[in-house]
C-alpha positions, -999 to +999 in steps of 0.1 A: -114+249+270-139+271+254-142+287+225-170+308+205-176+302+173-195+337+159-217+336+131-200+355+101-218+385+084-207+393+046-216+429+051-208+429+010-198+399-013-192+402-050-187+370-073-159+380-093-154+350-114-153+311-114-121+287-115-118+258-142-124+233-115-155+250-107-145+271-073-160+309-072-138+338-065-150+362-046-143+394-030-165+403+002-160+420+036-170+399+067-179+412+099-184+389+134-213+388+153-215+383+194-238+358+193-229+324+179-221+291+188-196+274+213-175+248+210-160+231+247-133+209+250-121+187+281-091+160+278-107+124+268-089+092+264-111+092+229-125+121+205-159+124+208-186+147+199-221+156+218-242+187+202-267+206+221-284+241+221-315+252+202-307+240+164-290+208+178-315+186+156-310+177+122-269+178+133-252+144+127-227+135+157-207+112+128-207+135+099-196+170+113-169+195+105-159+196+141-146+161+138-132+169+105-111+197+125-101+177+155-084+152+131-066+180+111-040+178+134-013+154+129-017+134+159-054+141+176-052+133+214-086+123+227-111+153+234-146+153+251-158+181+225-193+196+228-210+219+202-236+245+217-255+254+179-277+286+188-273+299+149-295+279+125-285+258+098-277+261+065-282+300+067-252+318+054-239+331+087-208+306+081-221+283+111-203+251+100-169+269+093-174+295+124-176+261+146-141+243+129-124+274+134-131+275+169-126+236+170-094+246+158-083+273+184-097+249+209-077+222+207-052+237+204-049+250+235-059+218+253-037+197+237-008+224+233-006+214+197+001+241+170-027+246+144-028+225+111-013+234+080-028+262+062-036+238+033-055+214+060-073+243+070-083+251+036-096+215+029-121+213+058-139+246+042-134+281+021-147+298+052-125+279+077-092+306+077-114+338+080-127+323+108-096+318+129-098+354+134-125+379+146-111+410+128-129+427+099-115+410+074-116+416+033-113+378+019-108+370-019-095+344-040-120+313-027-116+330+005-081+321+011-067+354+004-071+376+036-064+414+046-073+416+082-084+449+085-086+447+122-118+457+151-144+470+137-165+503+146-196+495+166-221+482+147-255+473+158-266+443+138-305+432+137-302+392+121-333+376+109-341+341+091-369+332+080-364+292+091-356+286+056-323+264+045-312+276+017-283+252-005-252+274-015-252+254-045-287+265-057-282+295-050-245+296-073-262+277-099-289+306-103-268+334-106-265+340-145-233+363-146-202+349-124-180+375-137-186+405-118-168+436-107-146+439-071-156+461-042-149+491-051-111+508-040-102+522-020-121+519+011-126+546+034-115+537+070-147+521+088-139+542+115-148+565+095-188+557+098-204+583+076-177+579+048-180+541+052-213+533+054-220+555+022-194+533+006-209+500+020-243+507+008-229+511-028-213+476-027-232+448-036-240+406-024-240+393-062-261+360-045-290+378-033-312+382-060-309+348-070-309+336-035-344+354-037-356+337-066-346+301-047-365+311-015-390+344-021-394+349+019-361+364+018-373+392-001-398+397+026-372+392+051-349+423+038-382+443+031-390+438+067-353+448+079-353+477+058-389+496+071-377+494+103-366+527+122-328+535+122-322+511+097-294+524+074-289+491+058-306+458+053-286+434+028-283+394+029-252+377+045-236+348+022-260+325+001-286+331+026-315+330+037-300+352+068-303+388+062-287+418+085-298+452+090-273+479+103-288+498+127-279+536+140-278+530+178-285+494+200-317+505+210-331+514+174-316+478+167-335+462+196-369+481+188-364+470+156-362+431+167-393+435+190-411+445+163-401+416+141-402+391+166-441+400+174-447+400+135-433+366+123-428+349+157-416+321+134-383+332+124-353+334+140-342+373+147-316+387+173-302+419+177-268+417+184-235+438+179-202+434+160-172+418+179-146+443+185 
């Protein structure tokens, strides 16, 4: 069984306040990219994990979320699982949750097993649930309140990082107002692409700036994004240091990364397309 695990894209995310025992609430919009990472699964008298692909290092085999989600059923078979990681770490393109979710789905299948609980989806990660899907999907709450909004429009998506790993933590910590207002209502339909995107630039992700001020290359990164031709918006994904641009046609998009790539041959940048 395979399964891809696509990063995530926050296309907006607004902190709207923080819970007594110290989780945010949010309200973003997330997006799915085609390229991510895959997770494989083969029947196994024992559950096992092997990680390869270009960000394999730095991954412990012991200490992973894919594990964590295999044993979130209430009986785990055995499973020869192998994680393919092409998205780089710690980047805030959801990675670690993109990769449980699709542990999840896997396994599921092979061992014709339903899928966990919601709560013992919940536990392995706030990300986890909006992963199971690939829709456009409006999260809030911690992320466990989700309106699937359905396939997206087409949207050519440049994504660049500068090789930095940024900690969400850090990043939380130097925000100064956690109280902020939602996305504005009601949004246009994103089929709509002229109403939408004007709507989309005026929403906000509250964790940039400070993201900015814990790693300063992403305010190079997004500067970079946004001088490029065709670009109608460059904004960071999650807690960073990943940014996106939005990108009028595929071929603007992939001038766009040639550029980029010849610049700063040092980060990591792929032009890619929404999964519809």
């Amino acid at each position: 069984m395979s399964e891809a695990a696509p990063a995530k894209i926050n296309l907006a995310l607004h902190v709207t306040g923080q819970r007594g025992d110290g989780y945010h609430l949010l309200d973003s919009l997330v997006v799915f990219a085609q390229i991510g990472d895959t997770i494989s699964a083969a029947p196994a008298n024992v559950l096992s994990l092997r990680i390869d692909g270009p960000f394999a290092d730095g991954l412990s085999i012991t200490d992973n979320l894919v594990l964590d989600a295999a044993r979130a059923f209430d009986a785990p078979d055995g499973a020869a699982i192998t994680l393919t990681k092409r998205l780089p770490l710690a980047s805030g393109i959801g990675g670690g949750s993109a990769d449980a979710a699709a542990t999840l789905r896997a396994l599921s299948r092979l061992w014709d097993h339903p899928l966990p609980k919601g709560e013992a989806i919940t536990t392995l990660g706030a990300d986890v649930p909006v992963c199971l899907s690939q829709d456009l999907t409006r999260m809030s709450g911690i992320g466990d309140d989700l309106h699937r909004i359905g396939p997206p429009p087409p949207l050519h998506l440049l994504l660049v990082n500068p090789g930095v790993e940024v900690s969400t933590p850090a990043v939380f910590k130097a925000l100064p107002q956690k109280s902020n207002p939602p996305m504005t209502d009601p949004m246009p339909h994103p089929w709509e692409s002229g109403l939408w995107l004007d709507w989309l630039r005026a929403q906000r992700n509250d964790l940039q700036a400070p993201a900015c001020e814990v790693a300063p290359v992403t305010s190079d990164v997004l500067d970079v994004i946004a001088a490029q031709t065709g670009c109608d918006l460059a904004r960071m994904s999650g807690s960073g240091a990943t940014c996106f641009g939005l990108f009028q046609t595929a071929a603007a998009c992939a001038a766009a990364q040639a550029v980029i790539a010849a610049r700063h041959p040092d980060w990591w940048c792929v032009a890619t397309q929404a999964v519809t």
